[in-house]
N, C-alpha and C positions, 0 to 999 in steps of 0.2 A: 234881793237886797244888794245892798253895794258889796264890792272885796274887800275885808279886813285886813291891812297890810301888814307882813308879819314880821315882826320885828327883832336885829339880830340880838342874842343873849348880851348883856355887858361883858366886858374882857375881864375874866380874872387877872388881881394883881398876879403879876412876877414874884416868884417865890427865889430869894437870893441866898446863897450858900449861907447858915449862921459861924461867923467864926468859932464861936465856943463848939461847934460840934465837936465829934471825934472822929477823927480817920485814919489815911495810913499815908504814908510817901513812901515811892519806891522808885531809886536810882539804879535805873541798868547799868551806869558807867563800873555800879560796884560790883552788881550780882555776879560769882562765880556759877551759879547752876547747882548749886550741892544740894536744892530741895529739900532741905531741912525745915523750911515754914512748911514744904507741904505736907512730910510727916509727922510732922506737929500738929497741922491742923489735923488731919485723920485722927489722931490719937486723942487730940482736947474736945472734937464735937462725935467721938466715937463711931468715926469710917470705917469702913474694913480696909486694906490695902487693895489695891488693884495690879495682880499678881501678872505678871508676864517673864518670860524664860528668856534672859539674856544670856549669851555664850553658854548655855545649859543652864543657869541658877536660877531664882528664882527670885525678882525684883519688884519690889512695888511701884511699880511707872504707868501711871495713868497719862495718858495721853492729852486730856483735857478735859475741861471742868463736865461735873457728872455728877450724876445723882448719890456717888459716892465722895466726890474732890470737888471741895470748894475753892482751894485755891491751886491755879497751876503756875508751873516755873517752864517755858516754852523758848527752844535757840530759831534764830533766825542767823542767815549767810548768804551771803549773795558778794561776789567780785569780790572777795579777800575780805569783807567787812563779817564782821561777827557781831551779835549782842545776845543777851537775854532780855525777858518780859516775862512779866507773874500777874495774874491777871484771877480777879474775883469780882464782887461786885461792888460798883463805885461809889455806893450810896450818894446817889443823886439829890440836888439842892430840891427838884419836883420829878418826881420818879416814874416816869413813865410805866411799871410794874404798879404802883398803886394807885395809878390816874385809869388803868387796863379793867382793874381788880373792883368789879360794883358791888362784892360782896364786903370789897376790904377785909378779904384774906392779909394781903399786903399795905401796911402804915406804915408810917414815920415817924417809930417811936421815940422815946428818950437818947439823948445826944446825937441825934440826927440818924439813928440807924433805922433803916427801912429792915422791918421785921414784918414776920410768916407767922398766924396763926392758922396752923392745918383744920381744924374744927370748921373754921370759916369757908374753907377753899370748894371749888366745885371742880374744880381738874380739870378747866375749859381751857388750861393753859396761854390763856389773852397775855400774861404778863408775860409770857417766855417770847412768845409773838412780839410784842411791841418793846421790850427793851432792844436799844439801843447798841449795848455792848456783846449780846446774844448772854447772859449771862443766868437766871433761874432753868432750871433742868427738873424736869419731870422722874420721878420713881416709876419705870416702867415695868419692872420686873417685882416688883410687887402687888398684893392684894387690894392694900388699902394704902395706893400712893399718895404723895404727897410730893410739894415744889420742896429744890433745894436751891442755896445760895447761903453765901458768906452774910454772916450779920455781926461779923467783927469781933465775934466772941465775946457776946454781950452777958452768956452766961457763968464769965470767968473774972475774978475781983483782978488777976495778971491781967487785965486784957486780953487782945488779938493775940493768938499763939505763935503767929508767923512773926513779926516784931518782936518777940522773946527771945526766939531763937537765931535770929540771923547774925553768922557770927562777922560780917562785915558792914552791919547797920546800913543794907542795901534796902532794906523795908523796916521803917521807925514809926510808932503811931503818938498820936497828942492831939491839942486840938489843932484846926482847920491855920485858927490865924498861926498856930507855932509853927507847923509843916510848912507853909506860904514861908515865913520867915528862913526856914530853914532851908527850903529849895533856893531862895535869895543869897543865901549864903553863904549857899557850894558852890553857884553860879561866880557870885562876885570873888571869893575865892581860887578860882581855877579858871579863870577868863579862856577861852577857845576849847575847853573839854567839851563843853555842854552846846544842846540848842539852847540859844536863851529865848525859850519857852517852856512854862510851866503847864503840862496836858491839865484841864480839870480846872484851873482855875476858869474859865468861859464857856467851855463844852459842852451843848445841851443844857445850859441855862447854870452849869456848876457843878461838882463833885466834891465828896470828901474826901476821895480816894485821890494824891496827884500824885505825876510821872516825873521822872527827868529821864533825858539819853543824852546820847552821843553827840557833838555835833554832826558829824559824817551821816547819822543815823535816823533819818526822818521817822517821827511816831506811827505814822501808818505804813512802814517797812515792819512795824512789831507788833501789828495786828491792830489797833486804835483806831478808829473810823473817824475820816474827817467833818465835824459836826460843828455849824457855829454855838451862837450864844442862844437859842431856841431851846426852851426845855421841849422837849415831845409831845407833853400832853396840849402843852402854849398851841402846837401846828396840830396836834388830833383836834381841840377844842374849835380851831376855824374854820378845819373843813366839815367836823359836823355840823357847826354854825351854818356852813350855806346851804346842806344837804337836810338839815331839820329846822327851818328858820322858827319851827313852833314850840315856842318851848318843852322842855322838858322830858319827853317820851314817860311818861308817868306809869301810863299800865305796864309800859314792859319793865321799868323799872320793878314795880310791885311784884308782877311775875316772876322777874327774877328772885328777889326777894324772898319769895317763897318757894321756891325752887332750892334757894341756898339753905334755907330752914330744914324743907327735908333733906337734901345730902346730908349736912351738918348731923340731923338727929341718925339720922342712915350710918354714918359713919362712926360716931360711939357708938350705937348697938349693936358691930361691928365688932369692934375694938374689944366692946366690952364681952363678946361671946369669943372672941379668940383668947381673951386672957384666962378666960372659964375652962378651955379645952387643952390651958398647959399646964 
């Protein structure tokens, strides 16, 4: 019989930052490095410290984001220039972590925060793989791991703990359109301090989380990857397009599926035989 010609999937809409989200801004012009959001956050999502021996004491200085630290405060120097950068995750406008996740461990939940339901997850780490900012971190050092990442402290009526505590309102949170307004602000404000560029507001299709620096200080000298206006899943979705022109992949989908059913039930009865043996 003749060849069926197979045709490419329709383009999902573009999914565009919603203003009323919630996120955070954070000005390196201000940060002094005193990491007080970061032991805040250990303390409001109940981290341990990450204990290291400076000059003989003993410090809680995590080096970078981990299955214990969700948020880090990170210096950069090069030629006499200095900054800081605090870096968690950007709760993306379409999140390449939940576009990864076919169990949808990871959604997009309520005020735009991309949230982790571990019950769901199969620990195949696809989201840690395909974010863009390197940002979800696997529990390797446990039994019954699970993904970690900032979710903004959605379990707290204060909010974000890192914005509570910042005692030079280096990191502020509210919604999307107020932080936009407010990075406009400090810019028009202080004309030649700043890049005048807003990270996050175009970045892989948009962020809730945006940046200001320096002007001297280009964003990817403080670790920020230069990304246009593409969300991730928008470039995964075309190259699978040409690589599966058939729709769907249905059985593996189902396989998966059930695949995720049993880890999922695997891992309360798990749960539930370790809470038996304390």
């Amino acid at each position: 019989g003749a060849a069926v010609a197979a045709r490419p999937a329709a383009a999902a809409e573009r999914r565009a930052v919603d203003p009323a989200s919630r996120g955070l801004l954070y000005d390196s012009t201000r940060c002094i490095g005193c990491r007080a959001c970061v032991t805040k956050c250990k303390e409001a999502n109940g981290n341990p410290a990450d204990r290291r021996e400076l000059n003989g004491a003993p410090f809680d200085a995590p080096d970078d984001l981990s299955a214990t630290t969700r948020t880090i405060i990170k210096a950069w120097a090069e030629g006499g220039r200095s900054a800081f950068i605090k870096r968690q995750c950007m709760q993306c406008a379409d999140p390449a972590c939940v576009s990864a996740c076919m169990i949808k461990a990871f959604v997009k939940g309520p005020d735009g925060v991309v949230t982790y339901e571990p019950n769901r997850c199969l620990g195949d780490r696809y989201c840690q793989m395909a974010c863009p900012f390197n940002v979800p971190k696997f529990e390797w050092a446990k039994a019954i791991p699970v993904m970690v990442k900032c979710e903004l402290c959605r379990h707290r009526k204060e909010g974000p703990a890192c914005a509570q505590v910042c005692p030079r309102a280096a990191v502020i949170t509210g919604t999307v359109a107020e932080l936009r307004a407010e990075a406009k602000r400090r810019m028009a404000a202080a004309p030649g301090r700043y890049l005048p560029k807003v990270y996050g507001e175009t970045e892989a299709g948009g962020t809730q989380c945006l940046y200001l620096t320096a002007a001297d200080v280009p964003f990817e000298k403080l670790g920020l990857p230069v990304l246009d206006d593409t969300p991730i899943p928008e470039l995964a979705e075309s190259i699978n397009g040409a690589l599966y022109p058939l729709q769907g992949l249905v059985v593996p989908a189902i396989l998966y599926a059930a695949i995720g059913f049993t880890v999922s039930r695997n891992r309360k009865k798990q749960e539930q035989e370790k809470g038996g043996d304390q």
